[in-house]
N, C-alpha and C positions, 0 to 999 in steps of 0.2 A: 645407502641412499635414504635421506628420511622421506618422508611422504609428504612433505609440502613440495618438494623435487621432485619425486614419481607423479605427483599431478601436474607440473608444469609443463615434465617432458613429455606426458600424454596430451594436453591442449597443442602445444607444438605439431606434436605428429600430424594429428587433425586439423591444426591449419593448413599444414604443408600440403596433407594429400586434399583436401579442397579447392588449393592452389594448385595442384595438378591435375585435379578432372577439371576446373575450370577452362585453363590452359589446352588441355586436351580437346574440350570441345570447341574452343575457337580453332583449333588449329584445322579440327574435325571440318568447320562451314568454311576455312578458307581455300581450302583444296578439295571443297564440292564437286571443284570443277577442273577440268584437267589443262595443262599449260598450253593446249592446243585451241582449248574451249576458250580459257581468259584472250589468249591471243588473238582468237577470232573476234572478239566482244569488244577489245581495244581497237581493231581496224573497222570495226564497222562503225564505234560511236564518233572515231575521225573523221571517216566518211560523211555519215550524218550531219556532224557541224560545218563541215567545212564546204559541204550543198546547201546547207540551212540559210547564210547569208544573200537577204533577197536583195542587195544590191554591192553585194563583193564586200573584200576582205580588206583593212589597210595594213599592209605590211611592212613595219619598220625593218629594212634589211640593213644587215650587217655584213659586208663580206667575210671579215674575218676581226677579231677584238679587237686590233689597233686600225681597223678603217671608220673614215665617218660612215654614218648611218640615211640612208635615202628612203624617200617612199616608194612602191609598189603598189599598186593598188591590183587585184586579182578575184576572177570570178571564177567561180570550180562546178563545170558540170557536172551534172548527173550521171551522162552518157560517155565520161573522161576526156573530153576537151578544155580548154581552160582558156579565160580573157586576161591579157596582163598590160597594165600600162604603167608607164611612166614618165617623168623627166625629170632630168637632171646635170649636172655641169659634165658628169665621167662617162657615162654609155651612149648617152641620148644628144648630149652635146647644147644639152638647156631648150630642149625640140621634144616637144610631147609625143610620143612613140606608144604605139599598141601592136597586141600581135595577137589573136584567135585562133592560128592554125595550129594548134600544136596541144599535143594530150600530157594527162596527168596519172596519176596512180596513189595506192595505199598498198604497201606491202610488208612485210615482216622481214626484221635482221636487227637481230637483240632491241628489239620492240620495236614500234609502228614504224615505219620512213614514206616521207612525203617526197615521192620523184615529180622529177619534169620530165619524162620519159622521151620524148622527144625535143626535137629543137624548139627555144623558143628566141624570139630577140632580143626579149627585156628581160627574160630571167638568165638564159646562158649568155651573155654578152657581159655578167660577170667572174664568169670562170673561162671565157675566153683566154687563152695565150696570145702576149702582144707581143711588139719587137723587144721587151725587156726582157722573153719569154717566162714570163710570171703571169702579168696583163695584174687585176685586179685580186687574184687570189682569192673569189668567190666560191657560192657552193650552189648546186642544182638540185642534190638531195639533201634532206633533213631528218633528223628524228623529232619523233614528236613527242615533248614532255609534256603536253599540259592538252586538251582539247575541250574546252566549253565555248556555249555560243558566246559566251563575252568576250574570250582569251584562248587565244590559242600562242603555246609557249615551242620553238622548234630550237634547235642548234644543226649548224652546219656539218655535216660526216664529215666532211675532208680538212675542212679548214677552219673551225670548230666556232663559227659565231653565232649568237645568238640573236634571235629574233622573234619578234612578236606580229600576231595578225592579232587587229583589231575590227570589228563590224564596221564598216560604214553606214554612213546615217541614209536614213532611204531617202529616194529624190537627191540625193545629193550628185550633180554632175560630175563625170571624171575630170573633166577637162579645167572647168571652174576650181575642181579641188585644187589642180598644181599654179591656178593662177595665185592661188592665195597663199599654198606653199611661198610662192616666191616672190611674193607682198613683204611676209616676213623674212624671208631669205636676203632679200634686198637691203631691208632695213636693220639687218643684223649682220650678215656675215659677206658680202660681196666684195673684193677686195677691201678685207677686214683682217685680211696674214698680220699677225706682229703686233697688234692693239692688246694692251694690257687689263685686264680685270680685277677687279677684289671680290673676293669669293667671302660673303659676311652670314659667318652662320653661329649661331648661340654666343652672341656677345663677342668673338672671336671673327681673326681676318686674315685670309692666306689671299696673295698676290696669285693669280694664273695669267695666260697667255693665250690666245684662241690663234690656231691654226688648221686650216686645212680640216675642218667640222669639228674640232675637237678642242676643249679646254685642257693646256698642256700644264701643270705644276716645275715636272722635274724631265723634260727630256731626255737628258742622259739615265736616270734609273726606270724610266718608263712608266711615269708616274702622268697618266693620261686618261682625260673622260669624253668619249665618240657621244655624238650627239644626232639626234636625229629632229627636222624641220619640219612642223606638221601646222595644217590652219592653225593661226593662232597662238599655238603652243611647240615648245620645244621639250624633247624628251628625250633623258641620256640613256647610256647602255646598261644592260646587267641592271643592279640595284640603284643605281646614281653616285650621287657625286655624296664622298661620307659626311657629314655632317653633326658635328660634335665628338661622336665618339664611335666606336668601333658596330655599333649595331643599330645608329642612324644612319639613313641614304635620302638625300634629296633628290629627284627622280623629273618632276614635270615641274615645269616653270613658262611662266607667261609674261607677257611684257606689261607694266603696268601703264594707266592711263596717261603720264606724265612722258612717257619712252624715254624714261633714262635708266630702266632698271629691269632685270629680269628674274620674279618674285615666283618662289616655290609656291606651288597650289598641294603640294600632300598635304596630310590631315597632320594636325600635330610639329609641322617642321618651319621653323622660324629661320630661313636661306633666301639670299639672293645675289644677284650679281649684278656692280654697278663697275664705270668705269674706274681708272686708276689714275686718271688726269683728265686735266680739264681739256677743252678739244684745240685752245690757242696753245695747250702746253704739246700735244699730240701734233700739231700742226710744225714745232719747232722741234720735238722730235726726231721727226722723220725728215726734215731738213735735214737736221746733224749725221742721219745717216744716207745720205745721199739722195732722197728723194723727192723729186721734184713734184711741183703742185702745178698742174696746166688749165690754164684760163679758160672756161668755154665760153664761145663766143657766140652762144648758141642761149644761151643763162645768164641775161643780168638786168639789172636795172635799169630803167628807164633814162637816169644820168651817167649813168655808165656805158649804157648802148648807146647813147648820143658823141658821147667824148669818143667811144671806141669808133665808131662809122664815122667820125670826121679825121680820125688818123687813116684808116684803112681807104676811106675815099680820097685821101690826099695821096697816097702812097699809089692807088691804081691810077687815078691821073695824072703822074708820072712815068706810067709805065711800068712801075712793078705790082707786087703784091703783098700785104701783110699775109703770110701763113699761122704761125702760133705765136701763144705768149708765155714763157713759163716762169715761176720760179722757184731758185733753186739756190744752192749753197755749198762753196766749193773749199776744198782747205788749204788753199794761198794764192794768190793773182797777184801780178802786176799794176802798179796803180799810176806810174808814169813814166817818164822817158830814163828815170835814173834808176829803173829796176826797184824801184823801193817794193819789198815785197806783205802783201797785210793779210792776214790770215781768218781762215773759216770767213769768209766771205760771202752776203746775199748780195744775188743781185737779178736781173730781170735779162732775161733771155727772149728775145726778139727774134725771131725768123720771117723771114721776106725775101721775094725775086727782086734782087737789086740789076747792077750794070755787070756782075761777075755772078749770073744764075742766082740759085739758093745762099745764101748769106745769114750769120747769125751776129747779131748785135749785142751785145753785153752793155748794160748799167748797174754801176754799183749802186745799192740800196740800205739802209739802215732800217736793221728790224728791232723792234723796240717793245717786248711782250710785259702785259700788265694783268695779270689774272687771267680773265676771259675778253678780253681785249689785245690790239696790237696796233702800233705804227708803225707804217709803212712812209719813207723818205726819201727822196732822190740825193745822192750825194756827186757822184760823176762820171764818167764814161770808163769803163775800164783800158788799162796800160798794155795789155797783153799785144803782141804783135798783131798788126792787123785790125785789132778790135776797135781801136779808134776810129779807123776809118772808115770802117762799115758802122758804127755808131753815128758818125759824122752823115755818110749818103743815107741814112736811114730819118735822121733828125732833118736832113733837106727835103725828103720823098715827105716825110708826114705833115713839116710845117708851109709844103706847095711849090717849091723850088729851090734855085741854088742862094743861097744866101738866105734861108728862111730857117738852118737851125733852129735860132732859139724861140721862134714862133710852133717848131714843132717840138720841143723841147717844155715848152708851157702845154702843151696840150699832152705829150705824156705823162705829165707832172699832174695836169686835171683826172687824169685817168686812174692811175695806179697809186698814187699818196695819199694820206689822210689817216684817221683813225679808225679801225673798224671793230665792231664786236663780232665774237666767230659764232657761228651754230653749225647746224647740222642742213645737208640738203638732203639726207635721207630721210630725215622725219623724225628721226632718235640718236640721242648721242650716244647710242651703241655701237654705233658702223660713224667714224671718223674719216673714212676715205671720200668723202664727198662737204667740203662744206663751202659756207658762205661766209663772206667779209661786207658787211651791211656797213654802210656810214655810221658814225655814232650822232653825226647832226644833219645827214640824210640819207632816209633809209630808200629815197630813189637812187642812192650809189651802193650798187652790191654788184659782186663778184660770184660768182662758183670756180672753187678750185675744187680738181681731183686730180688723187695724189697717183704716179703714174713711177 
């Protein structure tokens, strides 16, 4: 070996064993303490934070990874009793619910777990067993990854979802928090099943589906992001929804000013999610799949509540009654006495107490979609047995007696035709299940349809 080699292999050594008392002595401070001692020091710093919040905890719960996500709100005594409220569509039944009688704990089993040791209503009514005997497949105990006063990180023992406690803001009311939860809940997801999305994140565009709190991708591979409803803002599971590439997540998203979009607020991530049609294309949609749009007659326009209370009063001073208005769109009818048969078919579905009880009246209708627009057109009564002639006593009841069809026949014609532009009556065209048909040359003729 020459001696430029016997010096290298001498530096080496001397690195190496520097690198080993180095080594040595961290390992020396981290096991200062004994696994009895860290474990005690983990349960108490849980403890500490999770009493620290002076006005409770919001905790996004998750029963299990593929459920949606709900709030909790929860306050952790001192003396181990605990405050829990919430509401929501599944436990609570959309009814603000609280429970105080019931304690808590901090114990060890392969690090911290946060119990509900005894019964609570708002936290075990989701690990309840129901008649499916499953029920919601929630959890009662948690372990605890994460505990600072900002963030507290747990997952479910049993049924392994993850969840977060956030501080609430102080002064902030419980009760007021889920009114506002469901300000936005309203305006985004309330029969909102089936409405399609485009997910637009780094110049790039994947179509999803919102179902049941969750934006769906690929249902059959399980390609699915649970979301949870909080003032203001909406916030998905685990890391969020990926975004670009395998080590971006969009995570919290808000509704913008405009409410046709809902725009990531993380630092750095350029995502949001807008519709996948327009709401007159969503409206013909869901016609084609069977779903009807019912008139409230509770919702409309000053010209359209006029025309609507001059039928409906014409029909009770006859003796009957107008009930609903729907429409709807079916995949063949009869259109006259020779069977001619005409397919996918709109047409106006009329309910009223005539001279045979409850009775429904069919008019065919010609739907005519332009963008964000549509016409609506009277074409003629439908052929189907029977349907005639309850179309017939319904067009006498409305136009004030017998022989006044076609006077009642002009005033449903004032009511339901015309041109209309569609919007939204939720306030956003996020949530389509609710809209209006405003006149295009008066906006005192509008409609609210919801889709049923």
């Amino acid at each position: 070996m020459t001696t430029n080699m016997k010096n290298k292999s001498i530096i080496l050594l001397l690195v190496l064993g520097l690198a080993f008392t180095a080594c040595s002595r961290d390992e020396d401070s981290l096991f200062d303490q004994s696994a009895a001692e860290r474990t005690e020091k983990a349960l108490t710093n849980a403890f500490d934070v999770l009493t620290s919040a002076e006005n409770g905890w919001e905790m996004l719960y998750y029963a299990n990874p593929v459920n949606a996500g709900y709030t909790v709100l929860l306050k952790f005594d001192e003396h181990g009793s605990v405050l829990a409220a919430s509401r929501n569509p599944q436990t609570t039944k959309n009814v603000y619910k609280e429970d105080n009688n019931s304690t808590w704990a901090i114990r060890a089993d392969y690090g911290p777990i946060l119990s509900f040791d005894t019964y609570n209503d708002v936290i075990h009514a989701w690990a309840d067993p129901q008649s499916d005997g499953d029920g919601f497949l929630g959890d009662y105990e948690f372990l605890i990854l994460e505990a600072t006063p900002q963030l507290v990180r747990l997952k479910g023992k049993k049924h392994s979802g993850y969840c977060e406690l956030h501080p609430m803001p102080k002064g902030q009311d419980w009760q007021a928090y889920f009114d506002e939860v469901y300000k936005l809940r309203d305006m985004l997801v309330t029969n909102n099943d089936g409405t399609a999305f485009n997910f637009e994140n780094n110049g790039k565009t994947e179509e999803m589906v919102y179902s049941d709190g969750m934006m769906i991708v690929n249902l059959e591979e399980g390609i699915l992001y649970p979301f949870t409803i909080r003032p203001n803002m909406v916030t998905f599971y685990g890391k969020g929804v990926p975004s670009g590439n395998d080590s971006t997540f969009a995570k919290n998203f808000k509704i913008n000013d405009a409410k046709d979009a809902l725009v990531c607020t993380d630092s750095g991530i350029s995502a949001r999610f807008v519709p996948a049609l327009t709401l007159a294309e969503v409206l013909n949609v869901k016609l084609d799949h069977h779903i009807q749009w019912g008139i409230d007659k509770n919702d409309m326009g000053s010209a359209s509540k006029t025309a609507y209370n001059l039928i409906a009063n014409a029909v009770k001073n006859s003796g009957g009654s107008l009930k609903s208005m729907k429409i709807q769109r079916v995949d063949s009818v009869k259109i006259d006495d020779l069977d001619t048969i005409k397919y996918m078919v709109d047409r106006l579905n009329v309910e009223f107490n005539g001279s045979n009880g409850v009775t429904q009246a069919f008019f065919i209708m010609d739907f005519d979609l332009n963008g964000t627009s549509l016409t609506y057109s009277y074409k003629y009564p439908s052929g189907e047995p029977g349907a005639d002639i309850a179309a017939k006593e319904f067009l006498q009841r409305a136009g004030g007696g017998t022989g006044k069809e076609e006077v009642g026949l002009k005033r449903l014609k004032d009511f339901i035709t015309g041109q209309f532009q569609v919007s939204s009556a939720s306030g956003s065209t996020l949530n389509a299940q609710e809209l209006y048909l405003t006149g295009t040359n008066d906006s005192n003729k509008r409609l609210k349809l919801i889709a049923r």
